[in-house]
C-alpha angles and dihedrals in degrees: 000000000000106000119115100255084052092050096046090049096051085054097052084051102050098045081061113045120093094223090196099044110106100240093205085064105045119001100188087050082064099047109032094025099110107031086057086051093055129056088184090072094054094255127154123271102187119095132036115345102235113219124214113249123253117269090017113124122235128261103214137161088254103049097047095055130263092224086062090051090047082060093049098054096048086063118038095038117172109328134110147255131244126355093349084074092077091056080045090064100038090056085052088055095045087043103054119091114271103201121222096339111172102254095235088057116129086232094049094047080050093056093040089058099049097048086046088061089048094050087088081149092061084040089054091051088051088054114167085334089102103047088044099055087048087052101055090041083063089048103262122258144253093262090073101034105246106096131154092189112223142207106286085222094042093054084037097064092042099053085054089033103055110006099034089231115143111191101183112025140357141250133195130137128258140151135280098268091217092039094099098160104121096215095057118115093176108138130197137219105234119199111192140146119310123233099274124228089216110047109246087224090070090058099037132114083253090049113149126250113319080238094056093040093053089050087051079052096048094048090048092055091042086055093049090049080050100049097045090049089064085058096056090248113125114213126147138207091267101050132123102231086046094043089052100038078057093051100053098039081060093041087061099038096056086059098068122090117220127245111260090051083055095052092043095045086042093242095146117093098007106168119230150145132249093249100051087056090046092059087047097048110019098158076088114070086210107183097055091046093049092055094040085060097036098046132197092007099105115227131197124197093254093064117126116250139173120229115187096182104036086164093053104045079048090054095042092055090052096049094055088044099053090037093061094042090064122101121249125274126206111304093340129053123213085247088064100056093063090056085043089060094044095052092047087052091058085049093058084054091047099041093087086059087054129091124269095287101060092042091050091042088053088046089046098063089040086064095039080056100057089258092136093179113130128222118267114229111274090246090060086050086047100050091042093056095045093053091051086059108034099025098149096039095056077035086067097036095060095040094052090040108036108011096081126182091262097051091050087059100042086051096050103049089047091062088048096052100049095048090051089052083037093062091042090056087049097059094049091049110103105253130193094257133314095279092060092043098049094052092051090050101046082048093052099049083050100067105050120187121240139168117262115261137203133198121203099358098145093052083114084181085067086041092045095053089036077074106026093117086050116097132186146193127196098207098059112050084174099066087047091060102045081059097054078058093062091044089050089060099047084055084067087045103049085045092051086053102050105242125160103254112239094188108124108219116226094185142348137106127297125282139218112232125170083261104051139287121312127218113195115224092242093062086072109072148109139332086020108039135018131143099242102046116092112291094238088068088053092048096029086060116003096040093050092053088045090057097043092048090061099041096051087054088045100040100100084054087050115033093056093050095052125094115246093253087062094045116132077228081058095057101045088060102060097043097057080048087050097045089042091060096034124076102251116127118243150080106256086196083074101060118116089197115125116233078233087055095046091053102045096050091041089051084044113058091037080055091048092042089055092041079056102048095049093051087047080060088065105037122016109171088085104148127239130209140221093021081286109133116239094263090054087043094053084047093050093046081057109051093045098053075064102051102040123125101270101029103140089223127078136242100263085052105049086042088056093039094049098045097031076057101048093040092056102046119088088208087059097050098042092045102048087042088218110163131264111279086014106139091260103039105041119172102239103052128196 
């Protein structure tokens, strides 16, 4: 196979693969081996640091030929790996050169925004001007001195209203948990904990030593002297507003009762009305900032919500009511100390619209923290943000652009396929009896799964006028994204009302509707997934996710009805057992990987492998890459797809999945040829 996605393909795979790792001892070695060597080829570092074993010879640059990276390189360019490819091809779409547009067209305003957000020159320029003079047009506030001070209630239901920042609690829309009917669209309002500024785990009964939690403090406060400085605001560590702002940010997140407590009292998804909560928590007038927030719906008091924290929202009540009945201290009151929070809260909102300082002084408390997340690139910011403004223009754009005719159909018949292997596999599975197991599978074959589609998406005169009250400059990047902010919050509010979504979703992940489940074209690109590589690369990677896909929205129809000799908590079992008895270095004890995760990629790639198989029945002149057979090529496919460079599991954890996997599966064992009580073919299997 010599056309380019085959090519580029060959190229992603080779740049991976260990050539001297024996793949019947460690299968992801052999896959992954190099790419994790080597940060120049965008692998992961976290984890273990895998050695080279002894007598093994290197696999350097150099000895493998430069003329061979060169190669490489040519190929693969800049781009990256794994799901960030999707947001690669959308930038290339917002990047190419759109003609004479007209400039209010929902792809130029696209493009205007997403230049605005690259113009960190023009941002830098900007510098704190654009926070400050939001700021004073909500009044100001007690830190620097100019305050009018403002109704609590008044500043609280702008900043829901307009900048979708919610200080003391948050709000989102959801279902009625016992509402099963499949047919049902009634949506909830949901009132939870906010996002603290303070994180709840360092308050909690399981808190860590007094000493580490005083350096998080200290850190904290260190953050809040920074950030004000580059308000030109001076504070220090040992001043009153910060000291109080501190204060009451721990006040409230030692309030909040952590999850598990909730789960075990009951305290998620306790119906309510809003004037019951309003009798509980009535610091918050919460009618008048609901509808603020959910305008124009209109709201009564009787209406029907949903509270997954009651203690909290009690506490927190409390907390802003005793806070502005104290007297006033010194240059700031405690009062305002309330309206300082809430500012600084919008601020948090706000800090990803600012210029590098206050982005790095943010990521570098997350870091102080423990957050070891890094950064992601600014064109991936970029691209993100955009796509949370103009979806279903840059919908539209990549599907125009990148989702050919061919695609579509190679897409389509995957998901076929491997619903048609999924429901084989299902019959075979032990179930509790045949009740049980009649009932899951009539449910199952109730819910198929489909591509999006979408009719008429490239009517830009629809697009256009979808977007017709945004407006965008491309100079002020600040003022753009104060507006996402409003259209986030129309999105809650189209969602509360019932109404069809029109977004058009470039990626993500699929979702469960009464007709079925639903894969949005964007989930289906490079390097995972084209028309014209081998089949076993789109079924190694793609069709894995795809079943797995399926199998995660349909496992609470699933996992109840299973015998416990067929239990995701079964299977665990016996795979620490197995790893404990087999070669392979690590400490399983160590693994971060759920009993639910293990079974469905375990069920999934056995799915994926059989889907596979039956289409080789039918042709089998599919080609294979880099002198590997089609069986090593599907495996390969696979354990890439788990080590690639934004996989959300670690290196310990896609090492154990891959080979737990491989080492269970007859196919894997028959095909590779690898020897009885070899890692990867052991004689007992799970």
């Amino acid at each position: 196979c010599l056309s380019p996605a085959c090519l580029s393909v060959t190229a992603h795979l080779s740049s991976s693969l260990d050539p001297y790792a024996d793949q019947c001892q460690d299968f992801f070695q052999f896959a992954c081996g190099a790419r994790l060597r080597e940060p120049a080829t965008g692998g992961r570092q976290r984890g273990r640091n895998r050695q080279l074993q002894p007598g093994r010879p290197a696999s350097s640059p150099e000895q493998r030929g430069n003329a061979r990276q060169r190669m490489l390189r040519d190929i693969l360019g800049e781009s990256p790996t794994g799901s960030a490819c999707v947001l690669w091809s959308v930038k290339k779409v917002l990047e190419s050169p759109k003609g004479s547009g007209a400039a209010d067209s929902a792809e130029e305003k696209a493009g205007r925004f997403y230049r605005s957000c690259m113009d960190t020159a023009r941002i830098t320029d900007l510098g704190a001007q654009p926070a400050l003079e939001l700021i004073e047009q909500l009044g100001g506030w007690p830190v620097s001195g100019v305050w009018k001070r403002s109704d609590f209630n008044a500043t609280l239901r702008s900043l829901m209203r307009d900048y979708s920042t919610f200080p003391f609690f948050s709000v989102y829309i959801g279902r009625d948990p016992q509402d099963l009917s499949p047919n049902s669209t009634a949506k909830y309002i949901q009132i939870d904990q906010p996002d603290f500024q303070i994180p709840a785990e360092w308050n909690t009964k399981d808190r860590k030593p007094k000493a580490e939690v005083r350096y998080y403090y200290t850190r904290y406060i260190s953050y809040l002297v920074s950030l004000l400085s580059l308000l030109g605001i001076q504070s220090s560590p040992t001043s009153m507003p910060t000291g109080l702002v501190t204060a009451f940010a721990s006040e409230l997140s030692r309030a909040a009762t952590p999850l598990r407590d909730r789960q075990a009292r009951g305290l998620l998804y306790q119906r309510t009305t809003i004037a019951q909560l309003q009798e509980a928590a009535p610091a918050v007038d919460w009618l008048s900032s609901l509808e603020a927030t959910f305008h124009p719906i209109q709201l009564n008091k009787s209406d029907v919500i949903f509270v997954h924290d009651f203690p909290y929202l009690i506490s927190m009540s409390r907390s802003v009511s005793n806070w502005y009945k104290l007297i006033n201290t010194g240059a700031i009151s405690f009062r305002g100390t309330v309206h300082s929070y809430m500012i600084l809260s919008l601020l948090h909102t706000v800090l990803p619209a600012l210029d590098s300082r206050f982005t790095e002084l943010r990521l570098n408390l997350s870091n102080a923290l423990e957050d070891t997340r890094e950064r992601a690139p600014r064109w991936q910011e970029c691209v993100s943000q955009t796509e949370r403004v103009f979806e279903s223009a840059l919908g539209a754009m990549f599907i125009d652009q990148t989702f050919t005719a061919p695609t579509q159909e190679e897409a389509e018949d995957l998901i076929s396929n491997i619903y048609s292997s999924l429901k084989a596999k299902l019959v075979d599975l032990q179930w509790k009896d045949a009740e049980t197991k009649s009932i899951a599978l009539e449910k199952i074959q109730s819910l198929p799964p489909r591509l999006a589609k979408y009719p008429g998406i490239l009517d830009r005169r629809k697009l256009n006028e979808h977007y017709s009250q945004v407006s965008v400059s491309e100079d002020v990047y600040f003022m753009n994204y104060l507006q996402s902010l409003s259209i986030s919050q129309q999105r809650k509010m189209r969602l509360l009302s019932g109404a069809v979504d029109t977004d058009i979703p470039v990626s993500g992940s699929p979702s469960l509707c009464p007709s079925g489940i639903v894969f949005p074209p964007g989930m289906f690109h490079q390097p995972l997934f084209h028309p014209d590589y081998p089949r076993a690369v789109n079924y190694g990677a793609m069709g894995t996710a795809v079943a797995k896909g399926i199998l995660h929205l349909l496992l609470s129809h699933i996992e109840g009805a299973l015998s416990p000799a067929a239990s995701p908590l079964t299977l665990t079992e016996c795979l620490m057992l197995q790893f404990r008895n087999s070669s392979r270095e690590g400490d399983r004890s160590s693994f971060q990987v759920t009993s639910e995760e293990q079974w469905l990629l375990h069920m999934a790639f056995e799915v994926s492998f059989q889907a596979y198989a039956q289409w080789l029945l039918s042709a089998p002149g599919d080609f294979s890459l880099s002198g590997l057979s089609h069986t090593q090529l599907f495996f390969t496919s696979f354990a890439q797809m788990l080590c690639s460079s934004d996989s959300d599991l670690s290196i310990p954890d896609s090492s154990f999945l891959v080979n737990s996997v491989c080492a269970n599966s007859d196919l894997c064992s028959q095909k590779l040829g690898c020897s009885p009580d070899s890692p990867l073919n052991p004689r007992k299997k799970c």
